[in-house]
C-alpha positions in Angstrom: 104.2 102.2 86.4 102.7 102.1 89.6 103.5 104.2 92.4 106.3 103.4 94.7 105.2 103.9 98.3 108.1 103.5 100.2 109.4 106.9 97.7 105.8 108.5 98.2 105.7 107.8 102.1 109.4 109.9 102.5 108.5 112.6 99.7 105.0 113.1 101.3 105.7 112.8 105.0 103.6 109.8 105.3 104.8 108.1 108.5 101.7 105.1 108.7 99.4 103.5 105.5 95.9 102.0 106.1 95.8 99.2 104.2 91.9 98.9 104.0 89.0 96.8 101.9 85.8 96.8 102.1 83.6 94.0 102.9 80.4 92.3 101.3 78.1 94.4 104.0 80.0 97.4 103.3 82.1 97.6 106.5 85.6 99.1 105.9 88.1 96.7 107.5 91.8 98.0 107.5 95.4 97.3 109.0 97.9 100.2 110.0 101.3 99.6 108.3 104.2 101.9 109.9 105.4 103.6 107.0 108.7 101.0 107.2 106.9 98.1 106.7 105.2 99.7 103.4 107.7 97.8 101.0 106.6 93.9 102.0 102.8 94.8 102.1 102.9 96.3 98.8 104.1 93.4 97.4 102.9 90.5 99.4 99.6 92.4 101.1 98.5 92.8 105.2 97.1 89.4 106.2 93.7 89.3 107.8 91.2 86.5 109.0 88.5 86.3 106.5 85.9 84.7 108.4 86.2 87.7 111.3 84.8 90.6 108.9 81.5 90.0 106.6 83.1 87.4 103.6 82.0 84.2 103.1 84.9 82.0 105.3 85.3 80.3 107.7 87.9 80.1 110.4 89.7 76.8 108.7 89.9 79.0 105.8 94.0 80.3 104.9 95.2 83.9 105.4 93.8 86.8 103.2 95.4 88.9 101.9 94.9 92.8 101.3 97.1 93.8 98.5 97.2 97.7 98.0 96.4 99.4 95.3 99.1 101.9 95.0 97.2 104.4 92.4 93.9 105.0 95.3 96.2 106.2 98.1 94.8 109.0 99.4 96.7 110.7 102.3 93.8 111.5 105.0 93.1 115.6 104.7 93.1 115.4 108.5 95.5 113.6 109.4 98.0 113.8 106.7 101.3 111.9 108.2 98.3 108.2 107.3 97.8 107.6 103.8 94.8 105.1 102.9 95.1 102.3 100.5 92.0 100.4 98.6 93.0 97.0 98.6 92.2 93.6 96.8 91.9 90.7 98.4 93.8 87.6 97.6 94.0 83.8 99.0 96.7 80.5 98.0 97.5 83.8 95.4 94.4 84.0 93.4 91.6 87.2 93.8 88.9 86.2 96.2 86.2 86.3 93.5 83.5 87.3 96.2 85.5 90.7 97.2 83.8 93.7 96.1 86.4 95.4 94.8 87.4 92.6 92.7 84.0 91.5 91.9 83.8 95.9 90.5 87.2 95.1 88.6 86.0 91.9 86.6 83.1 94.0 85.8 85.2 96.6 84.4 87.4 94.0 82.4 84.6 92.6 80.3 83.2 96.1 79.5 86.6 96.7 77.9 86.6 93.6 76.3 83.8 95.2 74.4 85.8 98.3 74.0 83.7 100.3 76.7 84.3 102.2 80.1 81.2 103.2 82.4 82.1 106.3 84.0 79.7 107.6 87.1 79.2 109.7 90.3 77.1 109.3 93.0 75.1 112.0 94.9 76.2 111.0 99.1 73.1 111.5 101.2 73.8 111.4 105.1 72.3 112.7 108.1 74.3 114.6 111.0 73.4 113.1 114.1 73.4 112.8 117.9 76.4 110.5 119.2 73.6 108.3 120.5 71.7 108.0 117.1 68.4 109.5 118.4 67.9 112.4 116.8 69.2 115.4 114.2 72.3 117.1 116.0 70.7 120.7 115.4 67.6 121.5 117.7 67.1 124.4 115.7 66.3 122.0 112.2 62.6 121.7 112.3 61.2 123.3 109.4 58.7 121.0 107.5 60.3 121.9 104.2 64.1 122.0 105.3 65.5 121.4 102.0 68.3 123.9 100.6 67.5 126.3 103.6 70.5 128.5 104.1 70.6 128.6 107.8 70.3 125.3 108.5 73.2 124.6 106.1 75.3 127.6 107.7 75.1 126.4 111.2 77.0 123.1 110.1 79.6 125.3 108.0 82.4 123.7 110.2 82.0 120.2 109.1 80.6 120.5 105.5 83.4 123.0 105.0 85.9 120.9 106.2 84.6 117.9 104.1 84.3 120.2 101.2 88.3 121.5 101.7 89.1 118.1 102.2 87.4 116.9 98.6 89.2 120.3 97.0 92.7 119.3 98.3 92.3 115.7 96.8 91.6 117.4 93.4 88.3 115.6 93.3 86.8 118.6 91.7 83.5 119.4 94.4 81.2 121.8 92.9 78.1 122.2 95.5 77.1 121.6 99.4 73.8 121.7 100.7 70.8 120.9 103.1 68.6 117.6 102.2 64.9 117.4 102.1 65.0 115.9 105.9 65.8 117.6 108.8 69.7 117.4 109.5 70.5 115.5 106.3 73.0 116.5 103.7 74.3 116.1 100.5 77.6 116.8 98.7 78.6 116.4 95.2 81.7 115.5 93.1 82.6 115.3 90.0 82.0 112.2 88.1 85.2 109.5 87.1 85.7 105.6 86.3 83.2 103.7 88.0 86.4 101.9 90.3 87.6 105.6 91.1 84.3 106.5 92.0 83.9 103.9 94.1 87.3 104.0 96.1 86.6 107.9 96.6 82.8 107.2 97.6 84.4 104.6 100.0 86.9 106.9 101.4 84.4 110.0 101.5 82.0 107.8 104.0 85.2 107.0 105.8 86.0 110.9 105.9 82.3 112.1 106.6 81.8 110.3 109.7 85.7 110.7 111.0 85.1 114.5 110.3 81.9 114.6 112.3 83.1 112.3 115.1 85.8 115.3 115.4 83.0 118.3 115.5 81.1 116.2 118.3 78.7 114.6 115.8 78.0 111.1 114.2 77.4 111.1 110.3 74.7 107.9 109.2 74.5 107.0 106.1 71.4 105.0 106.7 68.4 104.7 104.6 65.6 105.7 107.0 66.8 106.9 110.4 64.0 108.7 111.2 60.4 107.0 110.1 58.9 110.4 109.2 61.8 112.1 107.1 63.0 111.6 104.1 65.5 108.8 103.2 68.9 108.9 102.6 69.6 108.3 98.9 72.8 107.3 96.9 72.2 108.4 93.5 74.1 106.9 90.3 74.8 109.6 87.4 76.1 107.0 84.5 77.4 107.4 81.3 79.3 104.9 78.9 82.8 105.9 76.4 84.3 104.2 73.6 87.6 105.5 72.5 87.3 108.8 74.5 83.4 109.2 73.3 80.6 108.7 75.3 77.8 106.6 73.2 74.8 107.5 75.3 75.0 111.0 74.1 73.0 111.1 70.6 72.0 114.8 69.6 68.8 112.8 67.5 67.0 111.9 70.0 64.0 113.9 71.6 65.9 113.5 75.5 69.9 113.4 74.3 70.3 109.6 75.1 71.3 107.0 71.8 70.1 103.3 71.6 72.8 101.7 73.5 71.9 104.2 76.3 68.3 103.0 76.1 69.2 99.3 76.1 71.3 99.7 79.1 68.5 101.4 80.8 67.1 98.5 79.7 68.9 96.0 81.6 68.5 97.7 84.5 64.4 97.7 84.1 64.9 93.8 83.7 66.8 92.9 86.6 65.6 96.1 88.8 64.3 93.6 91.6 67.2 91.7 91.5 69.3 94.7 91.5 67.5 95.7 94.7 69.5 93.0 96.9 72.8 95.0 96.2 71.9 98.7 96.0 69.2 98.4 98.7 70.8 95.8 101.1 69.6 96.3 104.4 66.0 95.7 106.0 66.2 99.3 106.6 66.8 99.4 102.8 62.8 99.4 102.0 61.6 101.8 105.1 62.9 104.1 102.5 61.5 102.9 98.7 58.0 101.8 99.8 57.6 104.8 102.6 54.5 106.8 102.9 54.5 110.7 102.7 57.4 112.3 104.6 56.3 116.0 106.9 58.5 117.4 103.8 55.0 115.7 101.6 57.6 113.7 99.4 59.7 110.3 99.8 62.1 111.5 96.8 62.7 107.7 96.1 60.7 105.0 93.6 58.5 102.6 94.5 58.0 101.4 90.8 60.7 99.5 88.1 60.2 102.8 85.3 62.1 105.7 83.8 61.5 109.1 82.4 63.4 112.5 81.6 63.8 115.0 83.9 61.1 113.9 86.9 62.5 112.8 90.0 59.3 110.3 90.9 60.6 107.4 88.7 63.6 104.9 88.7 65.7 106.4 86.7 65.9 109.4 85.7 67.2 110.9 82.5 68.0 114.8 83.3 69.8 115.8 80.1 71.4 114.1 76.8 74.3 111.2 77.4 73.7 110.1 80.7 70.7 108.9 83.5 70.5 108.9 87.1 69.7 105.7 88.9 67.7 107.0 91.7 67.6 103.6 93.6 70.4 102.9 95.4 70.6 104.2 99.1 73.2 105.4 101.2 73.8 101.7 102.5 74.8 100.6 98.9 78.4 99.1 99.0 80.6 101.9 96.7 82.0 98.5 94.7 78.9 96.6 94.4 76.5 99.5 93.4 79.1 100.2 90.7 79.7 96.4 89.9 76.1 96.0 89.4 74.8 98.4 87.5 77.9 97.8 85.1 76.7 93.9 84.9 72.8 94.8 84.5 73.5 97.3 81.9 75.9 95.6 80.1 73.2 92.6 79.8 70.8 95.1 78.6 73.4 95.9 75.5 74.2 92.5 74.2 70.6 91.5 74.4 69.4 94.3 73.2 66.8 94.7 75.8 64.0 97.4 75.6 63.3 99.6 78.5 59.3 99.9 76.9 57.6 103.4 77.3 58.8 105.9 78.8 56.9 107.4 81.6 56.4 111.4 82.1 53.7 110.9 85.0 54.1 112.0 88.6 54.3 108.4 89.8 53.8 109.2 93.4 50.0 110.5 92.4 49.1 108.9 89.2 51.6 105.7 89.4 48.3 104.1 89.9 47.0 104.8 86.3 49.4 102.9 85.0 49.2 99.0 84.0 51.7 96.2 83.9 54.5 98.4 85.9 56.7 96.1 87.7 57.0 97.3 91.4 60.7 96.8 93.5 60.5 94.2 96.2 58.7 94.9 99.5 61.2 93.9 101.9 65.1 92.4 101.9 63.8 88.8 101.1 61.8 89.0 98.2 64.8 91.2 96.8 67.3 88.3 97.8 65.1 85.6 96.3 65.2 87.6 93.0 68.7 88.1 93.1 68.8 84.0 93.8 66.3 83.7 90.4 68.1 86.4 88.3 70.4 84.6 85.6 71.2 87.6 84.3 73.6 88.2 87.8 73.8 85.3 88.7 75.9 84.5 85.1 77.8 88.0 85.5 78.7 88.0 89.1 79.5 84.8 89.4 80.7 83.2 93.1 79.6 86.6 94.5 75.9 85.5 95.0 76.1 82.7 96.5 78.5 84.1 99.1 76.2 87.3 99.3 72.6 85.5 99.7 74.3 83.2 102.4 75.2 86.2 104.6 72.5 88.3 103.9 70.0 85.4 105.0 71.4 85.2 108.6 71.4 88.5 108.6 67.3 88.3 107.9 67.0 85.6 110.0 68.6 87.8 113.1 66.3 90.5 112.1 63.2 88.0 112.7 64.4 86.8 116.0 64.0 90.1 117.0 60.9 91.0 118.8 59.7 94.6 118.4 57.8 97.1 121.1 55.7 97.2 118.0 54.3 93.5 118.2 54.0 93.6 121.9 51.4 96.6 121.9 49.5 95.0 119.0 50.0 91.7 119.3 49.8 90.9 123.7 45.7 91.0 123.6 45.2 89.3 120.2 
């Protein structure tokens, strides 16, 4: 039986609710419900214009409306009298088929029509910034190879901590903090759940990061290349499959741990990687990051090539031990309910068509990639990711209304990026 929030709101001392989705670019959009009010939005949701956030509307278009989900609320760590509520998103009474959480649940229904659950975590990158965005937040950060280095990680004890605490008192299970391969970036890991829990905490825990820092003095950025010479921010995708409590990638047999089903869904992923790319790596920004040259740290960390392998960080995916894989291509711009939505759709293609993944790669890719013949390589730039998401029948079939809507935005937004004239084409372009 679902929760009852007017109950909780007394019991817990909750005295406002945020009633919050999150949009097709990512953006967390929310209404603040006294706690009085709590019994009416429950049941008929907070209304909202859909055409003034990033959805495919327009102003003639009816109300939407937010209905909360009563089993994410999540009373903020810091400010514990607001509780936050993941919401779906409704219009004339029926789920807005474009809305990412929605688009994550329909995902999650026809794995179950199949008997299955996709479980996952992701591995948060983010940098700790200036207020103004310019640069790292600690002068003292400049070592070439800054990753996992103790002081650097000590002097931002207050806000990882605090983060960290914050995790702990949800009951999210946190087991390690630390440093990132660029200067001022961190990382901080969770323990793995249900793809939709994963993705309500991973939207709540970019919600918390940068509220946390904003209260230390600092700005959290989840961006995928910030800083042209550092390494990227990554969002990394641990997945597994279960059946009846079991998880059928695991397969003792095999020479890495992972059974044919996990191979297959690996698989799928291989076969609509580019396509893929438009949701997990969906800003311009996106591919500063997976076709980068050499970082001052000497390594990108992120893939360049459509290929997998066991436990070598240079490839795709990445399968570190028996029953699951890492997904190393996402970034930290990846919408928590579309990364998950996804990956769930690709691999689930990959299953029922029994799709081969081919050989598996235990090269460094970043120095001998080049060897290697007939490797598909991920799109250059946004566009030629969009126009493979537009060709890909694979997502086009699973994610239905979603793409359209999705390749509609995401082309004005590439079209505003190319009105925009850079200091870049001024000093090499004026004397042409």
């Amino acid at each position: 039986m679902p929760l009852d929030l007017e109950n909780a709101a007394k019991e817990r001392g909750i005295k406002y609710f945020l009633i919050s989705y999150t949009d097709l670019f990512g953006g967390q959009r929310a209404k603040l419900v006294p706690a009085a009010a709590i019994k009416g939005m429950a049941r008929d949701g907070a209304g909202f214009a859909g055409f003034a956030t990033w959805l495919d509307m327009s102003p003639a278009d009816p109300d939407l409306f937010a209905v909360p989900d009563p089993d994410g609320l999540i009373q903020l760590p810091w400010k514990p009298e607001v509780g936050w509520l993941p919401a779906d998103l409704y219009m004339n009474g029926k789920p807005v088929a474009q809305a990412p959480r929605n688009l994550l649940k329909a995902q999650i229904a026809d794995a179950a029509r199949d008997g299955l659950q996709m479980k996952s975590g992701v591995e948060c990158e983010f940098f700790l910034i200036t207020p103004d965005g310019s640069a790292p937040a600690d002068n003292a950060d400049k070592q070439m190879k800054p990753c996992y280095d103790q002081s650097a990680l000590m002097r931002r004890y207050d806000v990882i901590t605090e983060i960290c605490d914050a995790m702990l008192s949800l009951g999210w299970k946190p087991y390690q903090n630390d440093h990132e391969d660029a200067n001022g970036q961190f990382e901080m890991n969770w323990d793995y759940d249900d793809a939709l829990i994963t993705a309500d905490r991973h939207a709540f825990f970019k919600y918390m990061t940068r509220s946390i820092a904003e209260k230390h003095g600092l700005r959290a950025t989840f961006m995928p290349k910030p800083f042209m010479n550092l390494t990227g921010s990554g969002c990394h995708a641990h997945v597994s499959l279960w059946r009846d409590g079991r998880n059928i990638f695991a397969d003792a047999s095999d020479e890495i741990g992972l059974s044919r089903e996990g191979y297959h869904f690996i698989g799928g992923l291989i076969h609509s990687a580019d396509a893929l790319a438009a949701i997990t790596n969906p800003t311009v920004n996106s591919y500063k990051r997976i076709n980068a040259p050499r970082t001052t740290s000497g390594a990108t960390w992120a893939p360049n090539t459509v290929t997998y392998t066991g436990n070598n960080r240079t490839h795709m995916i990445r399968i570190p031990d028996g029953g699951r894989f890492e997904f190393r291509l996402a970034d930290g711009a990846a919408n928590p309910y579309l990364l998950q939505a996804g990956l769930l759709a690709a691999g689930l293609d990959g299953i029922r068509q029994k799709r081969d993944p081919g050989q598996r790669l235990d090269i460094n890719m970043y120095t001998h990639g080049h060897t290697v013949e007939g490797v598909k390589r991920l799109p250059l730039n946004m566009l030629d990711a969009m126009r493979a998401l537009e060709g890909s029948a694979v997502l086009n079939e699973a994610l239905g209304a979603f793409v359209p809507s999705y390749l509609k935005l995401k082309t004005e937004e590439w079209n505003a990026y190319c009105r925009h004239l850079t200091e870049w084409e001024r000093e090499t372009t004026l004397d042409c």
